[in-house]
DSSP file (Angstrom, degrees, kcal/mol; ACC not computed):
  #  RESIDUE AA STRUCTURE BP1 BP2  ACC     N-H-->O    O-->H-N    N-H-->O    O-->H-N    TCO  KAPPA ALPHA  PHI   PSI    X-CA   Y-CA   Z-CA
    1    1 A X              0   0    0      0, 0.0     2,-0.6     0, 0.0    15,-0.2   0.000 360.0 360.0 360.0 161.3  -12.4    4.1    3.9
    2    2 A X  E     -A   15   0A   0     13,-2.8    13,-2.5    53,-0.0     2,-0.3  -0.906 360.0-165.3-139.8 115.4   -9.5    5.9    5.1
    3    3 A X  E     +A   14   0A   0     -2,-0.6     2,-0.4    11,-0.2    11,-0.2  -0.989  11.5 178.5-123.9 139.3   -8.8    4.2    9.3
    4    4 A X  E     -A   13   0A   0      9,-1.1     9,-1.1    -2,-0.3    -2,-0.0  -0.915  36.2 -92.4-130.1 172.6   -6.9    5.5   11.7
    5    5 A X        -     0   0    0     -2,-0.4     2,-0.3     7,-0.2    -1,-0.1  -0.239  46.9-174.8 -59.4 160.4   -6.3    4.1   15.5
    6    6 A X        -     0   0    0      2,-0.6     6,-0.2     6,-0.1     5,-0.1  -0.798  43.7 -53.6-147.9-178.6   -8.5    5.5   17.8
    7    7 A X  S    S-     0   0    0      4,-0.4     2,-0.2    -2,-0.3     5,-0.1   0.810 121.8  -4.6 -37.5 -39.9   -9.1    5.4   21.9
    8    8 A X  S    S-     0   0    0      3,-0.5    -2,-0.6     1,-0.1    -1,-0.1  -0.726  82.5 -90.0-140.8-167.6   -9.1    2.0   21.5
    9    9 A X  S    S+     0   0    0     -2,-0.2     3,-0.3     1,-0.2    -1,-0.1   0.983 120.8  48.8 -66.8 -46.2   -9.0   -1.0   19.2
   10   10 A X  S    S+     0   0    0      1,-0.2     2,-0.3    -3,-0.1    -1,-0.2   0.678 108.3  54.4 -63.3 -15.5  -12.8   -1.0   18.9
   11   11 A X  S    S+     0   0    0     -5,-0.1    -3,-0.5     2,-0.0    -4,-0.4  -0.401  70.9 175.3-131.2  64.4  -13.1    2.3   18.2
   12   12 A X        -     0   0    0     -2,-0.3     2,-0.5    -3,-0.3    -7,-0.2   0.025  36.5-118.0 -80.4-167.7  -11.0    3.2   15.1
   13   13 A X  E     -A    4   0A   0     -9,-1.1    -9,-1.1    -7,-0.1     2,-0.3  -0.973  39.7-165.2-138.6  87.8  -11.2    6.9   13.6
   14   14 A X  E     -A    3   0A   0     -2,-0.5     2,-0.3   -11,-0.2   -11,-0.2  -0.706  16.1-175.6-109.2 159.0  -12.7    6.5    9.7
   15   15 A X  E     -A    2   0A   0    -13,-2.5   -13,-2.8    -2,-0.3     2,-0.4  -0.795  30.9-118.6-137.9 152.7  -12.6    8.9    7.1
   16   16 A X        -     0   0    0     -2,-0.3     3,-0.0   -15,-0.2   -13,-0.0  -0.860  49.3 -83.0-112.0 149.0  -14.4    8.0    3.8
   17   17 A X  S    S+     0   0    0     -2,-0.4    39,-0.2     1,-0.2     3,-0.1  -0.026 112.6  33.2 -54.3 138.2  -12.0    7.9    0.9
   18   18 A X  S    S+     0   0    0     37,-1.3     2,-1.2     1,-0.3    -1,-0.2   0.848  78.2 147.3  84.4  38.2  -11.3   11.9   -0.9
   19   19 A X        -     0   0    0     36,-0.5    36,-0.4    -3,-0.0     5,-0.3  -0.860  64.3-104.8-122.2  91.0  -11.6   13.3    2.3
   20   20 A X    >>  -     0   0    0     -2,-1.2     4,-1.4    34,-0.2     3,-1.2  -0.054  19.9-135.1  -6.7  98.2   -9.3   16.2    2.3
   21   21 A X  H 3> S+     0   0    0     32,-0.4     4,-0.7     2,-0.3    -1,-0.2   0.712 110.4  53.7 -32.2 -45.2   -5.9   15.2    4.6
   22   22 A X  H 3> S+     0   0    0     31,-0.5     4,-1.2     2,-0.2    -1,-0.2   0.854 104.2  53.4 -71.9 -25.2   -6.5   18.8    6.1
   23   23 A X  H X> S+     0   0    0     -3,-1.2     3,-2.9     1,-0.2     4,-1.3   0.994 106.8  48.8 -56.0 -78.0   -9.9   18.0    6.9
   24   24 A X  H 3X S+     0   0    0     -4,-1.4     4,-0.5     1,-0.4    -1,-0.2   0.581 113.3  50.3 -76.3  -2.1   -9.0   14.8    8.9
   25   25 A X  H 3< S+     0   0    0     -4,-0.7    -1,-0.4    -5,-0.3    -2,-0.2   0.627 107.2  46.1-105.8  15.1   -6.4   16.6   10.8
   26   26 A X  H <X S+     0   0    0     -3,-2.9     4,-1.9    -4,-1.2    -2,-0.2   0.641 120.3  45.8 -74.4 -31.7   -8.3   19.7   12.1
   27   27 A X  H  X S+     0   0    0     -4,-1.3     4,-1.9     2,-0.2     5,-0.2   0.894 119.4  39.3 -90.4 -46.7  -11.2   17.1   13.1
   28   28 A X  H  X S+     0   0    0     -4,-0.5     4,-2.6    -5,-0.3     8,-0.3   0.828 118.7  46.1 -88.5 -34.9   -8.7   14.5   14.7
   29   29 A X  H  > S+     0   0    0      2,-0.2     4,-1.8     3,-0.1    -2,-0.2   0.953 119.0  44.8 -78.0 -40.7   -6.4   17.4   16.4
   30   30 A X  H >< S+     0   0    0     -4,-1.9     3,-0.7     1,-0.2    -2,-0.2   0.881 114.9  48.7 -57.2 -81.1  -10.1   19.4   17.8
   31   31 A X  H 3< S-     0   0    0     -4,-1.9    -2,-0.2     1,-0.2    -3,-0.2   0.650 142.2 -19.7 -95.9 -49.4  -11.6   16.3   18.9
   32   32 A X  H >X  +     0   0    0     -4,-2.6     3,-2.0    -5,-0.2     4,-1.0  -0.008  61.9 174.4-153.2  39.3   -8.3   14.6   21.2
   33   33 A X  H <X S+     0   0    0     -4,-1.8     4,-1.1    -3,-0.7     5,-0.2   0.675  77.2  56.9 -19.0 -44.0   -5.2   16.3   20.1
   34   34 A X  H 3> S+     0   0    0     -5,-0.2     4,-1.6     2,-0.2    -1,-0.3   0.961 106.1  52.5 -61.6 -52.2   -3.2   14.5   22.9
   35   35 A X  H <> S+     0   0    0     -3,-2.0     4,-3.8     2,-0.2     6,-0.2   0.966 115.2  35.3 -46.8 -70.4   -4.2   11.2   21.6
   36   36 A X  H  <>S+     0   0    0     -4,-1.0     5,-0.5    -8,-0.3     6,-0.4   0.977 110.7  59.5 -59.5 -64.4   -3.3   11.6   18.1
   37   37 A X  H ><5S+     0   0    0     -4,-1.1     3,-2.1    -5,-0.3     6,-0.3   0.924 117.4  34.7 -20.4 -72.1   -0.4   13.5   18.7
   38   38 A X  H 3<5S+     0   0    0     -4,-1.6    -2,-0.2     1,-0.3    -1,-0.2   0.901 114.5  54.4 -60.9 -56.0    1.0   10.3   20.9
   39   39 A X  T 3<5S-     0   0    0     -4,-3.8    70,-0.5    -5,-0.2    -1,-0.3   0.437 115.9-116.1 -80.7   9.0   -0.3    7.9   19.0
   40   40 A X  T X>5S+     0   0    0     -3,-2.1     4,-1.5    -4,-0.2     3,-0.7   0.162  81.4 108.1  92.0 -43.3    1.4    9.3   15.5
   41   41 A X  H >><S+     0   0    0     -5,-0.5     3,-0.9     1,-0.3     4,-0.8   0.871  78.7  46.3 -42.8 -61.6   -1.7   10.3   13.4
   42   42 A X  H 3> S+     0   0    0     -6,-0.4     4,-0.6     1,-0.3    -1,-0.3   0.813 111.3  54.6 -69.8 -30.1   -1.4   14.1   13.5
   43   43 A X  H <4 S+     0   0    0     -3,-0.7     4,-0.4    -7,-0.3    -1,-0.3   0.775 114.7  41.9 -70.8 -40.7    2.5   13.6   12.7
   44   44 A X  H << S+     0   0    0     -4,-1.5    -1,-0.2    -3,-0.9    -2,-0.2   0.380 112.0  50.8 -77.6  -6.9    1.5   11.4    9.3
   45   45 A X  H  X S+     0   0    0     -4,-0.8     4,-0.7    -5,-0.3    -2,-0.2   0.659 101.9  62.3 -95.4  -7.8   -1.1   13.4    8.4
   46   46 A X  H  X S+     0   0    0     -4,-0.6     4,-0.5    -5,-0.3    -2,-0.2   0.773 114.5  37.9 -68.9 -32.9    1.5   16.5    8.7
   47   47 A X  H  > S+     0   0    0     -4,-0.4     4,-0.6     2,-0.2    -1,-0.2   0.455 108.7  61.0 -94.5 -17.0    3.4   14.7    6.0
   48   48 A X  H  > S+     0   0    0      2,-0.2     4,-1.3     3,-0.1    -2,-0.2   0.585 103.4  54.4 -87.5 -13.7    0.3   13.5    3.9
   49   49 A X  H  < S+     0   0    0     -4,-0.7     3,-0.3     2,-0.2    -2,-0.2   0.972 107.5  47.2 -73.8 -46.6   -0.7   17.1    3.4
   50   50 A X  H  < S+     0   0    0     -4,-0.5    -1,-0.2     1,-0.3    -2,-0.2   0.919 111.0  54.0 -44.9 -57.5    2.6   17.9    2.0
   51   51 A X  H  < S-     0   0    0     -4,-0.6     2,-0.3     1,-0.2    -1,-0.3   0.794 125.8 -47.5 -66.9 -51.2    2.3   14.7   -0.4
   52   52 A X     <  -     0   0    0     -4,-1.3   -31,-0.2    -3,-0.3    -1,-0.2  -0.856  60.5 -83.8 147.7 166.5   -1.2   15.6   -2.1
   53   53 A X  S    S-     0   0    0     -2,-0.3   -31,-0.5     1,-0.1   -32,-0.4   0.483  97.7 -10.8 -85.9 -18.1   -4.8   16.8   -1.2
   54   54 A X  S    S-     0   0    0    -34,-0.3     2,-0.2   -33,-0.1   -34,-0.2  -0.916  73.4 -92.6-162.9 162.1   -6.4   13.7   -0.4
   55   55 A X        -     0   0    0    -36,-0.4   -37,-1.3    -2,-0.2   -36,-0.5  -0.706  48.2-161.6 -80.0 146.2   -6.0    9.5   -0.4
   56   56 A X        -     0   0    0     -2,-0.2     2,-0.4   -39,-0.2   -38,-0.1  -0.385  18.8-108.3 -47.5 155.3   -7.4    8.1   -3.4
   57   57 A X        -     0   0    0      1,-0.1     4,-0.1    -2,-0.1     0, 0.0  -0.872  18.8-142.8 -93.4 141.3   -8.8    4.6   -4.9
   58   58 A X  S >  S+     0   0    0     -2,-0.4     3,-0.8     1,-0.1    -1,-0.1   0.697 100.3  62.4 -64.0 -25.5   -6.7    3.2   -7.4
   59   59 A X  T 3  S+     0   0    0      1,-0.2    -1,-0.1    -3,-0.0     0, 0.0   0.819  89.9  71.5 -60.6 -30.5  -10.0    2.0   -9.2
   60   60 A X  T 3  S+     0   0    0      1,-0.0     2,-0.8     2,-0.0    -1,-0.2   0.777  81.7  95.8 -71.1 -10.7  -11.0    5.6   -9.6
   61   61 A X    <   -     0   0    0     -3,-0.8     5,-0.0     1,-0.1    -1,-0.0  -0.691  68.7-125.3 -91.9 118.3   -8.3    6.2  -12.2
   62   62 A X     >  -     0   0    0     -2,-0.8     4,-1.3     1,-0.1     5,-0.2   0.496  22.4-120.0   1.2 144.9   -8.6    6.2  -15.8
   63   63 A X  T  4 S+     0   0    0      2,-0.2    -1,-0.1     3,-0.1     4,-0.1   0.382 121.4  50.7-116.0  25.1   -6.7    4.5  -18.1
   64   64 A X  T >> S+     0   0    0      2,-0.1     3,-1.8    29,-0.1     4,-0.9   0.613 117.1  47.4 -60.1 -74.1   -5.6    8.1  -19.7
   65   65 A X  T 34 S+     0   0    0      1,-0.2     3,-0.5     2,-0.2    -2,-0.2   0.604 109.7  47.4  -2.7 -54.3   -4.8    8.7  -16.0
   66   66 A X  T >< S+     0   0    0     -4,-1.3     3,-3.7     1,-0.3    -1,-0.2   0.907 109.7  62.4 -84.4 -44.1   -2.9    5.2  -15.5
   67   67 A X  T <4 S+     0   0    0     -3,-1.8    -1,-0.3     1,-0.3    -2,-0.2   0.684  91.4  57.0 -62.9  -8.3   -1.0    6.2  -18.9
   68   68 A X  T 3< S+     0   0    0     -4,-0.9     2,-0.4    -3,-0.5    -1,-0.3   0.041  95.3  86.4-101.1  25.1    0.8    9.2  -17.9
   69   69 A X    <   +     0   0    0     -3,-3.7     3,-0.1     1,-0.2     2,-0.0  -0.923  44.7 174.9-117.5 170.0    2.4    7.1  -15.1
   70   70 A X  S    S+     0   0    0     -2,-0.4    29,-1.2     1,-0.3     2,-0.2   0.580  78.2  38.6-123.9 -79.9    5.8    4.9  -15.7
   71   71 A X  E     -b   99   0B   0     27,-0.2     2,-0.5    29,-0.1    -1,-0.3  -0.460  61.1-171.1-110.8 145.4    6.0    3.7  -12.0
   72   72 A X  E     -b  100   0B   0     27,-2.5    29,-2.3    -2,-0.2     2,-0.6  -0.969  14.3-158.5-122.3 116.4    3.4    2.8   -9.6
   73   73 A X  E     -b  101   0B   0     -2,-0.5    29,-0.2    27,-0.2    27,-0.1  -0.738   6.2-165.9 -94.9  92.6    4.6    2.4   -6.1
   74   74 A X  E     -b  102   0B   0     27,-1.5    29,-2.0    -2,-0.6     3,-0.1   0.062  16.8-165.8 -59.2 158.8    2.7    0.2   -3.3
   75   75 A X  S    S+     0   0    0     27,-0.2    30,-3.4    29,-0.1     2,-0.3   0.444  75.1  50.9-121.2   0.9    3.2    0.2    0.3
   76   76 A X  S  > S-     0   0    0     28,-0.3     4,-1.2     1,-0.1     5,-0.1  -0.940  72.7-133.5-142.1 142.2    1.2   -3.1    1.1
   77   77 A X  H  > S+     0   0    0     -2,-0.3     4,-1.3     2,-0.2    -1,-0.1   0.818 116.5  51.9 -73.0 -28.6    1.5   -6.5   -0.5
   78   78 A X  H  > S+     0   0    0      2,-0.2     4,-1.7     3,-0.1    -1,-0.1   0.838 109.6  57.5 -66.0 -26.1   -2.5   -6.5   -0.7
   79   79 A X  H >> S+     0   0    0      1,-0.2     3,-3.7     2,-0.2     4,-0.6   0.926 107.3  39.6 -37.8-110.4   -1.8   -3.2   -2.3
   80   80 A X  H 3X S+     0   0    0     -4,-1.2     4,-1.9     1,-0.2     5,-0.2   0.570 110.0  59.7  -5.5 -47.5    0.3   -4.4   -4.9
   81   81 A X  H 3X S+     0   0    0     -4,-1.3     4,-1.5     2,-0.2     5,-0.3   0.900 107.9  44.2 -75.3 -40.8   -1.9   -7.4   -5.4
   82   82 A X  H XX>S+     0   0    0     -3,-3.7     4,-3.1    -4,-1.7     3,-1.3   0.999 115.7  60.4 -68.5 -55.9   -5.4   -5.0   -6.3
   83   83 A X  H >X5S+     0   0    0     -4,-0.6     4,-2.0     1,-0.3     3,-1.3   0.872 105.4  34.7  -2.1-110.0   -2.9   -3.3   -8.2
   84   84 A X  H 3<5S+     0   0    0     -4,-1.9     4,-0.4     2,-0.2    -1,-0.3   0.573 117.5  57.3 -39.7 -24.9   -1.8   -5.6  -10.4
   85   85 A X  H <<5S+     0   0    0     -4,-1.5    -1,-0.2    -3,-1.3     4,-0.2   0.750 103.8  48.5 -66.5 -49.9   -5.2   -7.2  -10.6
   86   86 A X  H <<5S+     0   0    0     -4,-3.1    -2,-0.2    -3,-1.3    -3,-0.2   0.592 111.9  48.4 -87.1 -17.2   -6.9   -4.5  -11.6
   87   87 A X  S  <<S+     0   0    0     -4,-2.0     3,-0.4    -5,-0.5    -3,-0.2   0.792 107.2  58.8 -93.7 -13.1   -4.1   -3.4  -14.8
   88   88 A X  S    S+     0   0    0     -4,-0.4    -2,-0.2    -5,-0.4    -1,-0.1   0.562 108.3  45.3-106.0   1.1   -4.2   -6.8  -15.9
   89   89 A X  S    S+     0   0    0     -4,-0.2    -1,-0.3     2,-0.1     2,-0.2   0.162  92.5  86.9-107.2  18.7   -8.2   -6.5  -16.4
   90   90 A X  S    S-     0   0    0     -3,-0.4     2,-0.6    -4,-0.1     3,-0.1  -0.910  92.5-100.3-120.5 151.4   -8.4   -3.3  -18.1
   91   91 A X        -     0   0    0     -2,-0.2    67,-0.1     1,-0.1    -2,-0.1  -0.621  46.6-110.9 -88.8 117.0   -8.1   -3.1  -21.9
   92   92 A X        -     0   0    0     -2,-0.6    -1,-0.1    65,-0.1    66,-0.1   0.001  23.3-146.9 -55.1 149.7   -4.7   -2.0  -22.6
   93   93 A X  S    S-     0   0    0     65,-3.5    -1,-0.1     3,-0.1   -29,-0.1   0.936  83.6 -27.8-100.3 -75.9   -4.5    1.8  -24.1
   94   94 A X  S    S-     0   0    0     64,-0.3    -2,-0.0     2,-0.1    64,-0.0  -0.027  86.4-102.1-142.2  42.1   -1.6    1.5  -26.3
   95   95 A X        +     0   0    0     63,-0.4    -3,-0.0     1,-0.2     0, 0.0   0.462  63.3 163.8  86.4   8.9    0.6   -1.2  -24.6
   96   96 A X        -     0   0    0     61,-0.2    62,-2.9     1,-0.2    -1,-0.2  -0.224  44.7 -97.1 -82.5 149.0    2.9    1.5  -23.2
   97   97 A X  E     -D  157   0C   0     60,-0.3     2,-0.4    61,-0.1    60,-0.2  -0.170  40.4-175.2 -87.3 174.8    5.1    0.0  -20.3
   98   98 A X  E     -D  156   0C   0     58,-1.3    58,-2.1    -2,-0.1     2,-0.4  -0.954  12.4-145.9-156.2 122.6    4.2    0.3  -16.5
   99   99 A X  E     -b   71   0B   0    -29,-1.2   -27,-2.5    -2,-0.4     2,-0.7  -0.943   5.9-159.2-104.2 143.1    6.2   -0.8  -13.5
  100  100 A X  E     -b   72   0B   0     -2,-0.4     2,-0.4   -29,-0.2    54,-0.2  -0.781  12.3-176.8-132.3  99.7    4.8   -1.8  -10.8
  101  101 A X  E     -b   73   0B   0    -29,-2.3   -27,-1.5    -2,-0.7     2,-0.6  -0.751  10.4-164.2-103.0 137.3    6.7   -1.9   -7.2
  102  102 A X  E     +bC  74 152B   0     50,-3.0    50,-1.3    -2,-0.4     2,-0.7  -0.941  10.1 175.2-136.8 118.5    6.0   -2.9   -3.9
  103  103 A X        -     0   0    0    -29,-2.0     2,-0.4    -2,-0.6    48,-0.1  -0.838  32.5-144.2-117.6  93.4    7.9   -1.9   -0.2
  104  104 A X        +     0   0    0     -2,-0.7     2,-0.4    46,-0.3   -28,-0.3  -0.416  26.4 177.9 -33.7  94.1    6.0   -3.4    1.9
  105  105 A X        -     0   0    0    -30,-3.4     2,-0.2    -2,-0.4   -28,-0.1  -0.858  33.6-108.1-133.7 148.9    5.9   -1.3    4.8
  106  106 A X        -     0   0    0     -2,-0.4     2,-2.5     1,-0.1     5,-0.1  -0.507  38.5-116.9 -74.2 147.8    3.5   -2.1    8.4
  107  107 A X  S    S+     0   0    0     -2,-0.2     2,-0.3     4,-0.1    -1,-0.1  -0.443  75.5 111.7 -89.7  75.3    0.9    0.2    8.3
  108  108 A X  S  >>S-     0   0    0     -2,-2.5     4,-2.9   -68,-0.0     5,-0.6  -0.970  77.4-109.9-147.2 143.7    1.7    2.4   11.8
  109  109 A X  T  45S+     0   0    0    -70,-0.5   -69,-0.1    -2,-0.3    -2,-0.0   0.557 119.3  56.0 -52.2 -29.8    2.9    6.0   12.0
  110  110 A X  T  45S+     0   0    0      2,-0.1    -1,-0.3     3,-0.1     4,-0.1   0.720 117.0  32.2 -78.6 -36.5    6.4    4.9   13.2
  111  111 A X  T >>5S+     0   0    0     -3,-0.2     4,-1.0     2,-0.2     3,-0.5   0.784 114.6  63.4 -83.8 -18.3    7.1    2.3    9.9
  112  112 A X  H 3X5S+     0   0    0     -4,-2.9     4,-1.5     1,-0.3    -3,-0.2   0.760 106.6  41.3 -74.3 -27.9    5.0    4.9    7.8
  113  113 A X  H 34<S+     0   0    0     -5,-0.6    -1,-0.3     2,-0.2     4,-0.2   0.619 119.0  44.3 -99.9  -0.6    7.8    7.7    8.5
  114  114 A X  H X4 S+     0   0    0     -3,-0.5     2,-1.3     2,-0.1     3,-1.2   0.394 111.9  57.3-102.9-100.6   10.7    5.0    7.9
  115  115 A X  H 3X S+     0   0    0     -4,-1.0     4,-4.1     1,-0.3     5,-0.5   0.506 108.0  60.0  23.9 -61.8    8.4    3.7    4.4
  116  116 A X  T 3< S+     0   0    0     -4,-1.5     4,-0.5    -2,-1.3    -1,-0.3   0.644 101.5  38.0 -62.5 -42.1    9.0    7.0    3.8
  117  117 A X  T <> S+     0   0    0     -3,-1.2     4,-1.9     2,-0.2    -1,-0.4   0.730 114.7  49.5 -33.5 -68.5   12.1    7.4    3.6
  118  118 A X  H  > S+     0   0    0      1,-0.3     4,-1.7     2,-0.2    -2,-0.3   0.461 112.4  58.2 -79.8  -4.5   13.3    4.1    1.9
  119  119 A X  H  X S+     0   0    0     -4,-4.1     4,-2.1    -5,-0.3    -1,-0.3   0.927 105.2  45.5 -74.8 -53.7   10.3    5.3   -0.5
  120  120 A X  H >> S+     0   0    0     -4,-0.5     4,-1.4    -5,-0.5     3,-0.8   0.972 115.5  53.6 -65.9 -75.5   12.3    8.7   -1.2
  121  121 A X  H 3X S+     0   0    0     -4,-1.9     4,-2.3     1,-0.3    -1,-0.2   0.629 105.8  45.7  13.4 -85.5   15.3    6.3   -1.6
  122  122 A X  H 3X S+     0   0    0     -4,-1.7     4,-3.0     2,-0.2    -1,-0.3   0.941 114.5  53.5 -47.2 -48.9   14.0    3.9   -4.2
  123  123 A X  H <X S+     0   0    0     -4,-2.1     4,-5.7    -3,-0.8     5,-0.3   0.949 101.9  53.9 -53.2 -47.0   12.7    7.0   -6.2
  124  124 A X  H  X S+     0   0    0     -4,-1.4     4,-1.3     1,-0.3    -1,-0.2   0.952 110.4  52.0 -67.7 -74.1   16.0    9.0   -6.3
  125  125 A X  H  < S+     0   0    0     -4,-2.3    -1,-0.3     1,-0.3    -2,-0.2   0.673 111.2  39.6 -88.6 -26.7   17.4    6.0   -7.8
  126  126 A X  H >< S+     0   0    0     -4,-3.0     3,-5.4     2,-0.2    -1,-0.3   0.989 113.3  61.3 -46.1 -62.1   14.9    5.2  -10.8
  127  127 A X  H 3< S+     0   0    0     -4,-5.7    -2,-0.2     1,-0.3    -3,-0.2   0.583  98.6  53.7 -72.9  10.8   14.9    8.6  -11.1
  128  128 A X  T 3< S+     0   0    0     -4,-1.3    -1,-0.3    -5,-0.3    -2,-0.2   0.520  81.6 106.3 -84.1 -15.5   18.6    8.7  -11.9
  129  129 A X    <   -     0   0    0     -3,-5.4     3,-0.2    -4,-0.2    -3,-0.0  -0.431  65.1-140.0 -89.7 169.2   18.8    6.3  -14.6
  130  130 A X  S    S+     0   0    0      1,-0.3     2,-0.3    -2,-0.1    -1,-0.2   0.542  93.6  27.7 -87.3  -1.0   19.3    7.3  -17.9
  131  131 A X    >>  -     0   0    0     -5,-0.2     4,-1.4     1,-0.1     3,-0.5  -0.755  66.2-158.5-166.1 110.4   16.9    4.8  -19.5
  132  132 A X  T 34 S+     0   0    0     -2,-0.3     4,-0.5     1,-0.2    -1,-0.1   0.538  80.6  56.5 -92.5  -0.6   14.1    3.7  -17.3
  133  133 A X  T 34 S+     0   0    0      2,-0.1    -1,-0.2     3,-0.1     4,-0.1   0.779 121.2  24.0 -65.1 -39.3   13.3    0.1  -19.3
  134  134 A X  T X> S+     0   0    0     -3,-0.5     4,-0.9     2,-0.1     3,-0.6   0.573 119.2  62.3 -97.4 -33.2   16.3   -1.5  -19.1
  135  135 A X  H 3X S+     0   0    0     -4,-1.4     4,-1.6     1,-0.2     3,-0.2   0.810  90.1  73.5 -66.4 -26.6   17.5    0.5  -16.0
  136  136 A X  H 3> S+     0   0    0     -4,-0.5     4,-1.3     1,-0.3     3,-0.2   0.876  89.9  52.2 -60.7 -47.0   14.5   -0.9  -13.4
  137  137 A X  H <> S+     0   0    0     -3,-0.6     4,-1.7     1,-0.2    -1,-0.3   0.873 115.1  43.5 -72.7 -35.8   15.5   -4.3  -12.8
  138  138 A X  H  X S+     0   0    0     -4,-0.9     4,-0.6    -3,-0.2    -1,-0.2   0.705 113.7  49.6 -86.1 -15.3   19.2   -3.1  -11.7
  139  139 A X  H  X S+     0   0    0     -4,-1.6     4,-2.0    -3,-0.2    -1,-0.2   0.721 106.1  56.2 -88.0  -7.8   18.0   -0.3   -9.7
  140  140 A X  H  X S+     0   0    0     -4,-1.3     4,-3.0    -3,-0.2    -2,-0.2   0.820 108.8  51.6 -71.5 -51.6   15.6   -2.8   -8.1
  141  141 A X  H  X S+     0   0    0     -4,-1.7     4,-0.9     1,-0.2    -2,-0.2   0.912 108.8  46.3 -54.4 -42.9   18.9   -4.8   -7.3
  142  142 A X  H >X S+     0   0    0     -4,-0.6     4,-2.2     2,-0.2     3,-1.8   0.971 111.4  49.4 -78.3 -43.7   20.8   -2.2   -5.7
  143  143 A X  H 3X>S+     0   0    0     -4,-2.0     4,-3.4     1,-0.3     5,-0.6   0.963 114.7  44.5 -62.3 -43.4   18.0   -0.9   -3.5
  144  144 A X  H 3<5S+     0   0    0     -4,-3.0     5,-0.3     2,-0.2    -1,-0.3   0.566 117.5  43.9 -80.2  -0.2   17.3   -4.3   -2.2
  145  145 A X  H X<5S+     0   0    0     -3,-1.8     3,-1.1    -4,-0.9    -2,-0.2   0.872 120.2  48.0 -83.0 -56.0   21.6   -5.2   -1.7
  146  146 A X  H 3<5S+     0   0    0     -4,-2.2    -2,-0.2     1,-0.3    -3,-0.2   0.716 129.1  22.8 -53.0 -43.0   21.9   -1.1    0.1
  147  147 A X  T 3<5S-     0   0    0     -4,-3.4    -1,-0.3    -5,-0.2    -3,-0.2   0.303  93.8-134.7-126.1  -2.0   18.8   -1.8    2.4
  148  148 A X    < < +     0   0    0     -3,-1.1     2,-0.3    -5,-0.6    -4,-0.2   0.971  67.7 120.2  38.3  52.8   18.6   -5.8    2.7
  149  149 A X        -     0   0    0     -6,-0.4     2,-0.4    -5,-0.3    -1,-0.1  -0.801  55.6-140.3-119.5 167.5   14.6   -5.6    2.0
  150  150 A X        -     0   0    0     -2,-0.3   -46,-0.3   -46,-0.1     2,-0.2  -0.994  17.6-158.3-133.4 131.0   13.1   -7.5   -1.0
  151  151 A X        -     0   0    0     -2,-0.4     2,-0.4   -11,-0.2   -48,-0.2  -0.366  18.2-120.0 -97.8-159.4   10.3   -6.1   -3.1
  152  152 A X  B     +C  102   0B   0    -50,-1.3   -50,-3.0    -2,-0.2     2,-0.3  -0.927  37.9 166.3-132.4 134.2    8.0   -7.2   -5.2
  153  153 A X        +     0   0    0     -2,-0.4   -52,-0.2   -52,-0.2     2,-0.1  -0.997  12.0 165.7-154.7 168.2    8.0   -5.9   -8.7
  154  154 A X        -     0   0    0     -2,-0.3   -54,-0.1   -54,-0.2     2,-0.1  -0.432  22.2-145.7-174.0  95.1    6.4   -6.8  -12.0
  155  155 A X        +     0   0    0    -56,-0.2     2,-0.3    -2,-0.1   -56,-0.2  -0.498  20.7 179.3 -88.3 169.5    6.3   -4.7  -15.1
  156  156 A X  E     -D   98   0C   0    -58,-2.1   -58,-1.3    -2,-0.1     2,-0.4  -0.767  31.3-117.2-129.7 160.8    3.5   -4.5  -17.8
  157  157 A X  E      D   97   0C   0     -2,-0.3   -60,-0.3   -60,-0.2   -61,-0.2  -0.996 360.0 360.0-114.9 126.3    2.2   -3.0  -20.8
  158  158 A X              0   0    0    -62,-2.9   -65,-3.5    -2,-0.4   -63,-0.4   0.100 360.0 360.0 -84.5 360.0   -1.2   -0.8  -20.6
């Protein structure tokens, strides 16, 4: 399930996961537009449309799926943690490497749009090295001297 803040604490706004991004902001902006607007929501969901057509489970993917990725990036330490849980119980495809990164970012509409950022960041600089096996661990360094954050990382073979 897909939660977002709502009038109140008690009364959060849920969306079941694969629920179209455009969907939950036509619904969210008709039903209290002021709210959502103020509160962030409509502003991150303005930017999740951009990003791809609806959130996903990580379970739901394939292991061809999982093999056409080199990096997997988390946003959550719990993230990371299902993550990692879940690659290191599925029967490896052909052993192919997988990195697995975690920037821990609080889950609010104001850290989501900084996240976002130092997410662009990180990317631009993997995707600058010339050899992305040896090159992770040092691009790992540099983000975490530039930005004084630590992540969590841990690569793998699928």
């Amino acid at each position: 399930m897909v939660r977002f803040p709502g009038p109140n604490p008690y009364e959060p706004r849920i969306f079941p996961f694969f629920t179209p991004y455009e969907v939950m902001y036509r619904e969210l902006k008709s039903e209290n537009e002021q709210l959502f607007r103020r509160n962030g929501v409509l502003a991150m969901l303005e930017r999740d449309i951009i990003t791809k057509k609806a959130p996903q489970k990580w379970q739901g993917n394939s292991m061809d799926e999982l093999a056409k990725l080199d990096v997997v990036l988390c946003f959550e330490d719990r993230i990371f943690d299902i993550v990692m849980e879940d690659l290191q119980l599925r029967k490896p495809k052909d052993f192919r490497p997988i990195h697995v990164i975690c920037l821990d970012i609080k889950d609010t509409p104001k850290d989501a749009k900084i996240g976002g950022s130092l997410a662009l960041d990180l990317c631009k600089l993997i995707n600058d090295l010339p050899d992305l096996e040896d090159g992770i661990p040092q691009a790992i360094d540099t983000f975490e001297t530039q930005k004084q954050l630590k992540l969590l990382y841990a690569p793998l073979n699928i």
